[in-house]
Each structure stands twice: as C-alpha cells, then as structure tokens.
FIFI-431294 format. One record per atom (N, C-alpha, C): residue in one letter; y, z, x. Coordinates in steps of 0.05 Angstrom, whole numbers, plus 5000, padded with zeros to 4 digits. Layout:
! FIFI-431294
AYZX...
//
This chain:
! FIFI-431294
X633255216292X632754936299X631054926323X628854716320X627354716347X629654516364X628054546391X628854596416X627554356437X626954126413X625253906440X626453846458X624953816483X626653816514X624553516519X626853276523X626253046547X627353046578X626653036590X627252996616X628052756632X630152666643X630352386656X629252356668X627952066670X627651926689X628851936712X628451826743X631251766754X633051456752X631351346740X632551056735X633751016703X633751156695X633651086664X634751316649X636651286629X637951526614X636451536586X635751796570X635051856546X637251706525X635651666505X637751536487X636151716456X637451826445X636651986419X638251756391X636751776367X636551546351X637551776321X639951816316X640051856289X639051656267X639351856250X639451716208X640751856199X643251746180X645051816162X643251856134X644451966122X643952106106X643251846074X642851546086X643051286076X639651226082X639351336107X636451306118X636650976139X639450976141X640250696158X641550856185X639850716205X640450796237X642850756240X644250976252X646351026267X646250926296X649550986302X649750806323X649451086348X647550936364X647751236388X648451156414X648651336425X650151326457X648151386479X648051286507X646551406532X647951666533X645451946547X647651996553X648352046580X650052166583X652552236610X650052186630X651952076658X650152146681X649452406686X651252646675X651952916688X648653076679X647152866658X644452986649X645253206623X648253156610X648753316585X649153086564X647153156545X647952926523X650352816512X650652636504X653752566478X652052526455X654052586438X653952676412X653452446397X651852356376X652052196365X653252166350X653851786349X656051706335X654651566307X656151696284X654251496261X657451336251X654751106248X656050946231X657250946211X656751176197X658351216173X659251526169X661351526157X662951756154X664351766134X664351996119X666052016104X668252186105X670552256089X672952386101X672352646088X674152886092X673053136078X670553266097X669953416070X668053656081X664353486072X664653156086X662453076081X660053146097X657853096092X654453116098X654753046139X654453156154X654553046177X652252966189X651552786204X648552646217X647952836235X648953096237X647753126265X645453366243X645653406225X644053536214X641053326211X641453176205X638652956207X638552806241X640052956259X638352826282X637352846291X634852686302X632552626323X634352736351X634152936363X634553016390X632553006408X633252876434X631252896451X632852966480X633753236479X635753376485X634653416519X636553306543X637153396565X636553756569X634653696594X634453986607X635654096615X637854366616X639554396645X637954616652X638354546671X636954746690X638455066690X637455266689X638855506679X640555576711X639755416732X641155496764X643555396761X643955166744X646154996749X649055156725X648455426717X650455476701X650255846716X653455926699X654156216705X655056256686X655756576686X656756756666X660156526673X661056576637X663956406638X665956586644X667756646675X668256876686X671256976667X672356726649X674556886636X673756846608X671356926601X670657056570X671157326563X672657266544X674557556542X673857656504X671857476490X670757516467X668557526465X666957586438X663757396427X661957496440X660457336453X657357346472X657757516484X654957616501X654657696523X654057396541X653157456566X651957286589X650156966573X648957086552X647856836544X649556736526X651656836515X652556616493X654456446500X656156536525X658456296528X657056306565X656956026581X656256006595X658255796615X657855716636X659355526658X658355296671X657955006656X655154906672X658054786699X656354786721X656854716747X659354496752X658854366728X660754086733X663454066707X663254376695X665754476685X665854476652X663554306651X663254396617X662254746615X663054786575X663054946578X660655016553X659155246557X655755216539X655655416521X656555386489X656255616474X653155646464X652655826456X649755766445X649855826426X648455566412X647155596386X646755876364X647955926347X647956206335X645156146319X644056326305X641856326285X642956246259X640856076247X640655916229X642456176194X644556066183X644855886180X648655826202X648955976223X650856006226X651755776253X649255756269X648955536288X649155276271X648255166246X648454906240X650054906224X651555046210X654354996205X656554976237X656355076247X658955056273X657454736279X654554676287X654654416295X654554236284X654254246253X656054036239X659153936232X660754216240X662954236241X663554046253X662854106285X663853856309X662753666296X660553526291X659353366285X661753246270X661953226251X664553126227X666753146247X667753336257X671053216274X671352966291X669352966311X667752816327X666352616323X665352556301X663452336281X665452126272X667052286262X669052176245X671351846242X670351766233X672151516235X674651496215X675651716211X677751616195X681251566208X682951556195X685051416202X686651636224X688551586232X690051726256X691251966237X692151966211X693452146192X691052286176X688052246182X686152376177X685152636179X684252796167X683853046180X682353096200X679552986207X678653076231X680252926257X681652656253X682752646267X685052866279X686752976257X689253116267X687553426279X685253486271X684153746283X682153686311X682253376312X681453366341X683453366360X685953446357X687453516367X688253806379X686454006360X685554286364X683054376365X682054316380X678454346380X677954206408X676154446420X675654396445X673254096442X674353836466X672753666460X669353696459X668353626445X664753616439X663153466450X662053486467X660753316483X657753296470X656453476452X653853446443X652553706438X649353746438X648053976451X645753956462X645954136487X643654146504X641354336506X639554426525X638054586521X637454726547X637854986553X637355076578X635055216580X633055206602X629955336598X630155576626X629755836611X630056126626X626756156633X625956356652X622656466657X623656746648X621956876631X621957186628X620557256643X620457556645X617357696650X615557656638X614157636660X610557566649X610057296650X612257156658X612056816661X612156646640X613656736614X613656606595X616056436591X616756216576X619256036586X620356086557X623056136553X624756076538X626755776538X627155776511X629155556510X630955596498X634355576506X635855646482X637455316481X638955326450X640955046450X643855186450X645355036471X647955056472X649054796468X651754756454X653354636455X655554626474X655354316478X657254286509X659654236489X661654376514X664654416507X666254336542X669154256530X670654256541X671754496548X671954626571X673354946581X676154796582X677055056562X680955016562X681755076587X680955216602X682455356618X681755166649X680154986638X679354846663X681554766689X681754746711X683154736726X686554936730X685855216714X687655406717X686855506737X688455626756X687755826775X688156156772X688956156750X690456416740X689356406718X687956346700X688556396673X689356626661X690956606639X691056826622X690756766589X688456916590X687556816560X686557006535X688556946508X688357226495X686757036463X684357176452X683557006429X683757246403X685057056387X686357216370X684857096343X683757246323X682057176296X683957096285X684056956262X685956876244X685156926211X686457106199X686457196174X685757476159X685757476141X685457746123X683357676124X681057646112X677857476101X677357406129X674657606149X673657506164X671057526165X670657416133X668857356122X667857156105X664856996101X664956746081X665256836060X665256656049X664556626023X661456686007X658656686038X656956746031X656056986043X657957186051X657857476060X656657546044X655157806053X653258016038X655058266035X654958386005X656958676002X656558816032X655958836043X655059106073X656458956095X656958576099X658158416112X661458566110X662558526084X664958516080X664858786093X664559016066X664759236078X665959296113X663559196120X664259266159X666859136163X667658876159X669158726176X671858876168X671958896138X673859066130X675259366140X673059386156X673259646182X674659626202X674859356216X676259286239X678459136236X679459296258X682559136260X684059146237X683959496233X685459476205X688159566211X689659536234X691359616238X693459266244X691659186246X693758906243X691858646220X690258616217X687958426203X690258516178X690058646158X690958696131X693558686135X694858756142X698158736140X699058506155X697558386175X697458066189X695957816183X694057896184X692157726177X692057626208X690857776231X691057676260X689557896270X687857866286X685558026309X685958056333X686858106342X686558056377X684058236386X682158016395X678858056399X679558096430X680758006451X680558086470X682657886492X682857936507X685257926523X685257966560X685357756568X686357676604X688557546611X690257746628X692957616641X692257746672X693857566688X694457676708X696657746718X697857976717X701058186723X702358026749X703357886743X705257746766X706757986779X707658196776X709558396775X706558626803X704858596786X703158796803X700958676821X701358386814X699358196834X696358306827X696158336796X692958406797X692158236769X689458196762X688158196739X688558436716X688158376695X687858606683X686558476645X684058626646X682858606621X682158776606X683158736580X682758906551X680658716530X679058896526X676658746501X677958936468X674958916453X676458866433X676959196424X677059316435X677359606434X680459616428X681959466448X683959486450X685159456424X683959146419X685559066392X684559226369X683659376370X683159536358X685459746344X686259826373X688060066359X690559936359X691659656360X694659556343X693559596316X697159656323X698159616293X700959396289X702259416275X704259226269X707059306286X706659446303X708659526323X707959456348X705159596339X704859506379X703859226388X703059156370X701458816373X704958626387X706958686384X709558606387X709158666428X708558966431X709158986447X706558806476X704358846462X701958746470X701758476479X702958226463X703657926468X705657956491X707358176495X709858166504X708658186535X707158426534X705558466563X703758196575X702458086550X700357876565X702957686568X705257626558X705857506572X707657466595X707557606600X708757796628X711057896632X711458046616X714458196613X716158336632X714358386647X714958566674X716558336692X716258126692X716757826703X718357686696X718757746666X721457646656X721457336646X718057296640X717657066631X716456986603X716257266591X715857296564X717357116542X719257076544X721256946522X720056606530X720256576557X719756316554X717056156543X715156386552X711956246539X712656386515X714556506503X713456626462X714656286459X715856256470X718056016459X716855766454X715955646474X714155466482X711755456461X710155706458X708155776444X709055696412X711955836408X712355746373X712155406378X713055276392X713954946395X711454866389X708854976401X706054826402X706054846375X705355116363X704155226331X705955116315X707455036320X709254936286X707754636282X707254476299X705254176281X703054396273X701454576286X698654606267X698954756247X701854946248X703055086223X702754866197X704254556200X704154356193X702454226183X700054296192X697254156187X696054336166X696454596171X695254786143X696154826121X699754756119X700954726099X700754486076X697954296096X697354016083X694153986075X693154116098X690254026082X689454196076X686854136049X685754196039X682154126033X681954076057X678854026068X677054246072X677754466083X676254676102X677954946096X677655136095X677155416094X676355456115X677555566147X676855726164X676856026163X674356106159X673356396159X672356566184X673856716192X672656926223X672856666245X675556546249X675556306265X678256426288X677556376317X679756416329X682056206332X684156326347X686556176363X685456196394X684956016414X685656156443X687756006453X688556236466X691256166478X691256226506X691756066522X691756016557X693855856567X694756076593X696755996608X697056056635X696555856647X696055926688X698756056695X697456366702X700856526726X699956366748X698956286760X699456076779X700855926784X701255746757X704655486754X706255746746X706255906732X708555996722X709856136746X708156286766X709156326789X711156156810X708855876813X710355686829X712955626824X713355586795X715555476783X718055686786X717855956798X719856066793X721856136819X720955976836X722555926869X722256156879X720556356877X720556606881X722056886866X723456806853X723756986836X723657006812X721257116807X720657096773X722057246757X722957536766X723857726747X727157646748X728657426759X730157326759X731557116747X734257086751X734856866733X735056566739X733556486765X732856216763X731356176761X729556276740X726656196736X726856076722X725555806716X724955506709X722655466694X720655436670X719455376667X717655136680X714655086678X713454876697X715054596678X715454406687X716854156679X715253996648X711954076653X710853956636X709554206612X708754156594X706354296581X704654386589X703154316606X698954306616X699854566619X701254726628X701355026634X700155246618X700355036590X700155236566X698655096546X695755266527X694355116517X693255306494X693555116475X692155276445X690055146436X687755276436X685655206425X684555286400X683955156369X681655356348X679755336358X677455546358X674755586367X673355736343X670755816343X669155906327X669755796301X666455706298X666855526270X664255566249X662655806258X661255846246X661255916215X663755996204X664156066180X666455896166X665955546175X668155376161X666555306141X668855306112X666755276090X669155066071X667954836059X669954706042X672254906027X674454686025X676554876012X676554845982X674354655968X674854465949X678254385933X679454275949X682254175950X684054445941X683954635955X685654905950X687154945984X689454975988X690155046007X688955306020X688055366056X686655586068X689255756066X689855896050X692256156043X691156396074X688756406070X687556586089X688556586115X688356296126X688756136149X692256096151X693056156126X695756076135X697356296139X696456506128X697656736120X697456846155X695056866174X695556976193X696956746214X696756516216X698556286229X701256416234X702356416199X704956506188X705456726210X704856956208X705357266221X704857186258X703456976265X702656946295X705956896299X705756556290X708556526298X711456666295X711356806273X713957016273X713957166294X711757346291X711157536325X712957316344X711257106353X712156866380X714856926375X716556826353X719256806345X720257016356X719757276348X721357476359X721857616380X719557516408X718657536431X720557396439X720757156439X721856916447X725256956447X725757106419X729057206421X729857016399X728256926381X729656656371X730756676350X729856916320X729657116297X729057326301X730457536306X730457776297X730057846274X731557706247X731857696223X729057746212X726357596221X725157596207X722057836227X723558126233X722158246241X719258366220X720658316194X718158366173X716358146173X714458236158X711757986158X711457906129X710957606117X709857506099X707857716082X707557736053X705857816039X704457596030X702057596023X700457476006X701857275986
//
C-alpha cells in the first residue's frame, strides 16, 4: 500500500474522505490533536466477515516524526525495532506487514471498529478483546546516502500502559498456525515449532516478561524458550511467570480463568472469523501485586489488588483472520480450551482435569 503523507497545518486538522464499497461517502472524523489519525467511520456496515472501507480509503495520513517514538521496551514477540514501536504520548505503532498480510490485519480493525452493529454483535463483543484502533499513520526514517523512507503503522492502544512492572507472556493460539492460503513449505515449517506443546495443546508461548518479586529482578525468555515446553513443563513455566516463588501464583491462574471463561463463551458462539497464527497477551503489574501484599508476599496475608486493572488479556495479531463461513473456530477453541485448564490447575481449582482435550 502506498504511503501518502499530509502534514498539518497549525490551525487546521487533516480530514481524509472514504467510499464504501456503494461508491456513497462515508462519514469521516478530524483527526486527534496528538497529529495520529482516527479511523474512519463508514456509514455503512455490515455484520460478519463483510467488505471493510478502509480497504477503499483515501488516506491522507499524519507524519510522525520518527524522534517522537522508541523501541516498545516490553516486546517480548514478532518485530524487531521497526515493527512494534512507542509513540511519545503512549500509543502503540505496529507496522504494516506486506501485502497481502498488512491489509487483511487492517481491515480486520477496520470491521471491529467500523462496525455498527448491536451490543450482542460480534465485532461489538470482540471489541472487548482487541487492543483499541486508533487508525494508521506514517513514520518518515533518513537512510544512508540521504534517502527517506516511509513506513505505515497502525496506532494501537499499549495494554500495558500505565504498569510499572509489567509482566507480559504472548501465547499463539491453536494447532493450525497457518491460513488457509499457506503454501506446502508454509505449513511444513510452522509444523516444526512448538511441537512440544502447539500439537498436543494447541498453545505457543512466543515469549515471555515477569519481574521475580522473590529476586527483585527482570527476567526475559523469547521464543527459544517456548520452544523446548512440552506438556509438563509449560505447567511449570505459567507457574514461574506468575510468581511462584511469591506465592501469588494461584491467585493470578485464578483471576486469569474468571477473565477467559466470557471469551471461552464468545468462541463457543460465533461463527464469523477463523483466527489463524493469532495471539493471547496477557499482562500483569508486580508493582500492584507487590503493593497489595502489606509486605509479605510469600505470606499469608496477601490480598489481591481490590480491582481488575491489575490484570489484562488482550487478542493481538490478525494477519491471518479468515471467514469461518458459519463453522465454529475448533482451532481457536481447542487451544483457549487447554489455556484455561492449565489456569485451572495453577490456580488449585481441578486437579481432575490434569489431561488435555483432544480434537
């Protein structure tokens, strides 16, 4: 996708002009003072895995200045330096993948976010899991030799925004972490990884940040790690990120099943979308969980924080969502299924069900 760059005024905000797929103007937005666009809103929508406007829109996409962002310091998946980014004022900047994998993920948002349908809707109930969408922008780099690059990122909401601690582990979801329009040599590879929990789970753990309340340090594992679980140690692995040494493990597995059982809920119902090679992230500040424990964490007056915000589940990566044509995502549910049992048994809550779901 090209890459047109407008620039503001200082008196005056860019305004970008969709067409639906009717060839009748959509309704559009200024955007943000912050100089990051909003997303256009069309007028019309349909429910399902319909046609989204942002594929026919006229962008006249905000500059950001490449000074005003940084490496995103708790990316613990995916990109390097250019693909997940930090603009200044806390959004968060994925970039654009290559065609056809970038305009599927931004029609994805496009349709959750577009969407006008009812509160019991589907993009409504999955804008409840999806980092909010603010649009996409365009950031302009100098190479050597003085030549200018431009890349498009999509602005996001950072989950982890206002954690002081985060700890954040993103976990793939399914057997098939692959489309539907994979190439034989695609499958092949994927089929390579994470075969120690992917096939007998249907779950990835791509990479992983906690901070050891117990040892007062950071500590990060990429995807090497998740690599060598298997269906034993992945038990013990959740157990560590969530700080076991601290004695606060049971309470975030616990908490964690409470979140996942509505979106457990939500897959057992629709039949819109097929998520393929799509994560879970999961984030939780040792910071509150610290505060909250009057000083003794590995102890038994430790208290959970009073509210939720402590703890946050996000779906991310959407480059490989593909209609379900009214078939339940088995794929998607099958590793949900095995997340939450793991949670369950962390937590102390079933032992019973230390085996995993088959197909």
């Amino acid at each position: 996708m090209a890459c047109p760059i407008a620039r503001l005024e200082s008196d005056q905000h860019m305004r970008k002009c969709c067409k639906d797929h009717s060839g009748e103007n959509s309704v559009c937005e200024n955007n943000n003072k912050d100089g990051i666009s909003s997303v256009c809103r069309s007028a019309t929508q349909n429910a399902c895995y319909s046609s989204s406007p942002i594929s026919n829109c006229l962008y006249d996409l905000t500059l950001i200045p490449e000074a005003d962002t940084a490496a995103l310091d708790h990316q613990i998946a995916g990109h390097a330096r250019t693909g997940v980014l930090k603009h200044r004022l806390g959004y968060v900047l994925k970039s654009v993948q290559k065609p056809p994998l970038g305009q599927r993920e931004m029609e994805f948002y496009g349709r959750v976010y577009n969407s006008h349908d009812s509160e019991s809707g589907i993009h409504s109930l999955l804008r409840e899991w999806i980092p909010k969408f603010h649009g996409v922008t365009c950031i302009e780099s100098k190479k050597e030799g003085g030549s200018v690059e431009r890349k498009e990122y999509l602005v996001l909401d950072d989950i982890a925004q206002g954690f002081k601690k985060p700890c954040i582990v993103d976990v793939k979801i399914g057997v098939k972490t692959w489309d539907p329009l994979a190439p034989e040599a695609k499958i092949k590879h994927e089929k390579k990884k994470y075969v120690g929990t992917k096939e007998p789970l249907g779950i990835s753990v791509t990479g992983m940040q906690f901070y050891d309340l117990m040892e007062q340090r950071s500590i990060k594992l990429d995807k090497e790690f998740g690599k060598h679980l298997n269906v034993d140690k992945i038990y013990q692995a959740f157990a560590e990120f969530f700080n076991r040494k601290a004695g606060v493990h049971q309470t975030i597995a616990a908490k964690l099943v409470e979140k996942l059982l509505p979106l457990n809920k939500l897959f057992d119902a629709q039949r819109c979308y097929s998520f393929f090679s799509s994560s879970l992230l999961i984030v939780y500040d040792a910071d509150r969980i610290s505060k909250m424990s009057n000083g003794d964490v590995n102890g038994t007056h430790y208290q959970p924080p009073p509210n939720d915000d402590w703890l946050r589940v996000k779906m991310i990566d959407f480059a490989h969502v593909f209609p379900s044509d009214g078939k339940l995502d088995d794929n998607y549910i099958f590793g949900l299924d095995n997340l939450i049992r793991i949670f369950s048994v962390i937590a102390g809550n079933d032992f019973s069900k230390m085996s995993t779901v088959t197909c």
